[in-house]
N, C-alpha and C positions, 0 to 999 in steps of 0.2 A: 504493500500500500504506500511505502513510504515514496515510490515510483510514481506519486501523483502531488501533484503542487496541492493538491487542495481538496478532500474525498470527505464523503459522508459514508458511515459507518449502518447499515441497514437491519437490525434484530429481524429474521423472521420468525423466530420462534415465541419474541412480544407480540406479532402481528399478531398472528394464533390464539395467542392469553389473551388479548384484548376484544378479538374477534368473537370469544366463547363468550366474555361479560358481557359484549352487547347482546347476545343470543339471546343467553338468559334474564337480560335486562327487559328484552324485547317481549317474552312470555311466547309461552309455549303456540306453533302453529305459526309465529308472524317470519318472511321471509325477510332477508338482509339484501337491498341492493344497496355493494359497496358504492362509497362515490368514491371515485380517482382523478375526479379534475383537477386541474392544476398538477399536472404530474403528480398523481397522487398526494399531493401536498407535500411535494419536495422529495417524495420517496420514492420516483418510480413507479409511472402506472402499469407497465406493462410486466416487470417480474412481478410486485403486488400483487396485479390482475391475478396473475397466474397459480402463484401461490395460495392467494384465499380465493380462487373457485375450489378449488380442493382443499379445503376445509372449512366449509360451513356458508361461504359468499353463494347466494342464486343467482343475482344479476349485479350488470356493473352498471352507474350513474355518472355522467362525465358534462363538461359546460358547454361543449361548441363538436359540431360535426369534425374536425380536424382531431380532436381526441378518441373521437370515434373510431375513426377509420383508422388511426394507428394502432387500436387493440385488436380490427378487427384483422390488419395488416399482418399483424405477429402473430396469426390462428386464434383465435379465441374466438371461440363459436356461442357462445354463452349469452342472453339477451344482455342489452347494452341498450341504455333510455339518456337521451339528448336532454337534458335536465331543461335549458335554456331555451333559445329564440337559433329558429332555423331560419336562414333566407333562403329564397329566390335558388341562388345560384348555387349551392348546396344538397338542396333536395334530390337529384338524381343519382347522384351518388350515395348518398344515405340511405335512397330505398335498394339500389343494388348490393347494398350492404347487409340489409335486412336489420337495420339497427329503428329503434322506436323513436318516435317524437314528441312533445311537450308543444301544445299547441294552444294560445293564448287568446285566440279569435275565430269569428267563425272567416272572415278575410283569409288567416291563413290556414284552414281548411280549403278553401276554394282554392287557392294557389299549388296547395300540394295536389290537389283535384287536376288543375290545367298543367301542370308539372308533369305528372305520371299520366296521365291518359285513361285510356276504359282499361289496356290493355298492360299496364302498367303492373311492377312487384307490388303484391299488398305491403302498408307500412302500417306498423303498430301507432296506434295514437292514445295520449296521452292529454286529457284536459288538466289545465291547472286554473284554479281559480282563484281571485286576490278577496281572500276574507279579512284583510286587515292590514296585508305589508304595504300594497300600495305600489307594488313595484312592476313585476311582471301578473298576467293573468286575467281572467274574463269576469266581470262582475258574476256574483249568485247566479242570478234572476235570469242570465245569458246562457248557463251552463246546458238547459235540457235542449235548447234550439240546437248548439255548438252539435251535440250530443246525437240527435234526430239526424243532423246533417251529416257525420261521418259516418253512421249506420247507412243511410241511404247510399254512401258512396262504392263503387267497385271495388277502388285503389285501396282503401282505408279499413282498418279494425282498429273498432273501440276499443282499447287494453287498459286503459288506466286513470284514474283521477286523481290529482292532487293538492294539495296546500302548501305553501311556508308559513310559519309561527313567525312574525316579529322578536317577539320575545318568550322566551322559555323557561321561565326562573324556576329555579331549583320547586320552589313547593307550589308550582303552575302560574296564578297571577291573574287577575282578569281579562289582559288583552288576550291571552293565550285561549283562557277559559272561555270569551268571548268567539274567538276564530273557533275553534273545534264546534261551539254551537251551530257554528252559521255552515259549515262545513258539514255536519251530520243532516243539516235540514237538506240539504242540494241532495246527500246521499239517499234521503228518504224519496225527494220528490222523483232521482230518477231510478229507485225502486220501483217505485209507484206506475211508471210507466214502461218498465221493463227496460230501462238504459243502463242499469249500471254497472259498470267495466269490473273486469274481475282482480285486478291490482288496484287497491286504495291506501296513499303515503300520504302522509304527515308527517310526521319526526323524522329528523334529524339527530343527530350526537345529544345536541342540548336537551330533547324531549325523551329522546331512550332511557337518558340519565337522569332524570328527574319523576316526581311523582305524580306525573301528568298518564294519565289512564291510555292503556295501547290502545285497544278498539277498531284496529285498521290493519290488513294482514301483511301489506310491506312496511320497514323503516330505510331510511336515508343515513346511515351513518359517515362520518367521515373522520371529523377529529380525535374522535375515542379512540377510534379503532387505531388511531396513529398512535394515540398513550399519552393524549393530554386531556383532562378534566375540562369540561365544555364550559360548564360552569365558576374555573379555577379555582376551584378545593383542594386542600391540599389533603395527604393521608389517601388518595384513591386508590385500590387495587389494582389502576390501569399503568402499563408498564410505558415509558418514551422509548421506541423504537429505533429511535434515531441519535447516531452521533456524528458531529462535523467535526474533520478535526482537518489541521495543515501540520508545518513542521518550520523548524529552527532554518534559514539557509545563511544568514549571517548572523555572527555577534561581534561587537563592539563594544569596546571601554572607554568611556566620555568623562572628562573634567566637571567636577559643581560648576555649574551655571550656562553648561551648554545647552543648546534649544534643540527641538527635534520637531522636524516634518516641516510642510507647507503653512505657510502663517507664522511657522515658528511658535506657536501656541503653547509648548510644554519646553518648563525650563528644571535641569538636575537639579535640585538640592544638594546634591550629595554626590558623590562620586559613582557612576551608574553602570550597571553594562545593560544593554543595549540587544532586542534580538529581533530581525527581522523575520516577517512571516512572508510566504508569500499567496496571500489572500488580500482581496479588499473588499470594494462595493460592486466592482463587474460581476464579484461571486457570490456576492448576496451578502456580505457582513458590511455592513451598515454603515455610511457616513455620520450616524449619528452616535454611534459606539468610542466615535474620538476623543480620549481620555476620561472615559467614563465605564467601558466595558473591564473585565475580567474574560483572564481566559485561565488553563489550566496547563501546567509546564511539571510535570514530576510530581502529580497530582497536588500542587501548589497555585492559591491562587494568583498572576500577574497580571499590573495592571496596562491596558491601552496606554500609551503615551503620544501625543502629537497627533495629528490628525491620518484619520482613515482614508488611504488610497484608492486607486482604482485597482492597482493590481497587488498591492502591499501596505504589512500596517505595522507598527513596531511597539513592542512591548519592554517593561521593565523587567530582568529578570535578574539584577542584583541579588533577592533574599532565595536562590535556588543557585547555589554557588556550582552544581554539578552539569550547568544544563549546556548543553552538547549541539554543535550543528547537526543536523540528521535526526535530533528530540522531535518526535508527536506533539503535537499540540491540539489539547481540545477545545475547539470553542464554544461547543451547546454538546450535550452530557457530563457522562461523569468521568471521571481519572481519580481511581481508590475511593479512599470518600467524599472525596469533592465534588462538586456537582455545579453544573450550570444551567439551568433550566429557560426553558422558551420562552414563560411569561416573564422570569427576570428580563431576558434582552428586552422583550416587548417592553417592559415598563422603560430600560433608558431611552426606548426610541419612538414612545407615547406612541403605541400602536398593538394591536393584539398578536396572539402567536400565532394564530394562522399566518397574519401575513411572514412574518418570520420564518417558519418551514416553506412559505408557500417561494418565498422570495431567494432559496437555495439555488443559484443558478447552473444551469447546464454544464458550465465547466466543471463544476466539482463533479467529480468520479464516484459512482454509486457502487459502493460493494455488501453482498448481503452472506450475511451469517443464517446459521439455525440451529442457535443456541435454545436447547429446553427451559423455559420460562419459568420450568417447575424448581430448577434448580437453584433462581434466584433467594 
């Protein structure tokens, strides 16, 4: 590993432990469509993919047709639901694909209509409705028309309906408790009329994990399953799957009172050494980690010094008197018992952890273990 400027560390065998708590979180009978958008959330959708179909995952959930077609690229035969907004020029590949879609109006029913033709692959469709977020989705009151029209259609099966929760607080909440209301009445009325899809999701991470009632036979998980508390609780059962680390390529001995990096911003106290990493912001660690982050050096914590580059960032590593060019360095896990966690970065760069895994970029090297979870 040390053969990579900059790699992330992949547990598959936390996946697994994490994968079973949502299971069971989810209660008996309800099906897990993993989400993997966003490259899995920094982890690699397609070994992920792979890995939890064969243990416990039924379908995958992903943002945009372009992730789509890369799982379906690397064999993965397994349904696959476009969470988000398809356009236009996307659709014909999607349905060649046999991948499902999320469809927000009855417009873009008709479009997937003049897209595929009579003679067209049928495409799974997926209503989702806005009971609350506001964001994407078709009012209530729109659902059973949407619903009437893709039955009618040749091209189209009705497979599924859904919601997002705004908010999911640990012990539900009113807007929460409000949305599932309004969401079970659409269910009712297209019982009523014999419309209703045989996949209905709701939750997400935040609602599996909290004591918000299942009642719907798929869940959406994604950040659990990664091994971060959706709610950010500490003490969880759910393991972090992930570790980033880089390594030492330079060290230096610097005089009290010399400056370090661009702005010159960080100045020694004291007589310093110096170690360069070669990581920065192109690879997702953060402009805003400049002289404020930790990282882990001989499971010792050291601090950022000067500001965070584009391709390198430099650390204090005076009080680790043994540390070695060729030294691991972690930036998000642990080293012994040290530990650097998602939501600490997140807190110095007032942003949450998703974006933080999500923002691991492409250059860093993805390698996966399958360490038993049990033996933690």
């Amino acid at each position: 590993m040390l053969q990579a400027r900059t790699w992330a560390e992949v547990d598959l065998g936390a996946l697994e432990h994490n994968l079973e708590l949502v299971r069971t979180a989810s209660g008996e009978g309800v099906n897990v469509m993993l989400v993997v958008k966003a490259d899995a959330y920094g982890h690699g959708a397609v070994p992920v993919s792979w890995h939890l179909l064969q243990h416990g995952a039924n379908a995958l959930g992903v943002g945009d047709s372009t992730e789509a077609l890369e799982l379906r690229e690397s064999g993965i035969t397994a349904p696959i639901v476009i969470l988000g907004a398809v356009v236009e020029g996307e659709m014909e590949a999607v349905a060649r694909g046999g991948i499902d879609v999320t469809v927000h109006s009855g417009d873009r029913v008709r479009a997937l209509r003049r897209v595929l033709g009579r003679s067209g692959p049928k495409v799974g469709v997926h209503i989702k409705v806005d009971t609350g977020m506001g964001r994407l989705g078709c009012h209530p009151e729109r659902v059973p028309g949407i619903a009437r029209e893709v039955r009618r259609s040749r091209c189209l099966t009705l497979r599924g309906i859904s919601t997002h929760l705004a908010s999911a607080e640990p012990d539900g909440g009113k807007l929460a408790d409000l949305q599932l209301r309004r969401f079970r009445r659409v269910l009712r009325t297209l019982e009523g009329e014999g419309l209703l899809p045989p996949w209905r999701h709701v939750h997400a991470s935040s609602g599996v994990m909290s004591s918000l009632p299942a009642a719907f036979n798929y869940v959406r998980p994604g950040l659990a399953v990664y091994g971060l508390d959706p709610h950010g609780r500490r003490g969880s059962d759910l393991l972090p799957a992930l570790r980033w680390r880089t390594q030492i390529v330079f060290l230096k001995d610097h005089r009290k009172g010399t400056r370090i990096g661009y702005g010159a911003t960080w100045r020694a106290g004291r007589k310093t050494r110096v170690a360069t990493l070669p990581v920065g912001y192109n690879d997702g660690y953060r402009y805003a980690f400049s002289n404020r982050a930790d990282v882990l050096v001989r499971g010792r914590r050291c601090p950022v010094i000067g500001r965070v580059s584009m391709d390198y960032t430099t650390v204090d590593v005076t009080d680790v008197p043994d540390a070695s060019v060729g030294d691991a360095v972690t930036l998000l896990g642990t080293d012994g018992d040290a530990c650097i966690g998602a939501e600490e970065l997140a807190t110095l760069a007032d942003t949450i952890s998703y974006e933080i895994l999500c923002g691991i970029g492409r250059r860093v090297k993805r390698h996966y273990t399958a360490r038993d979870a049990g033996t933690r």
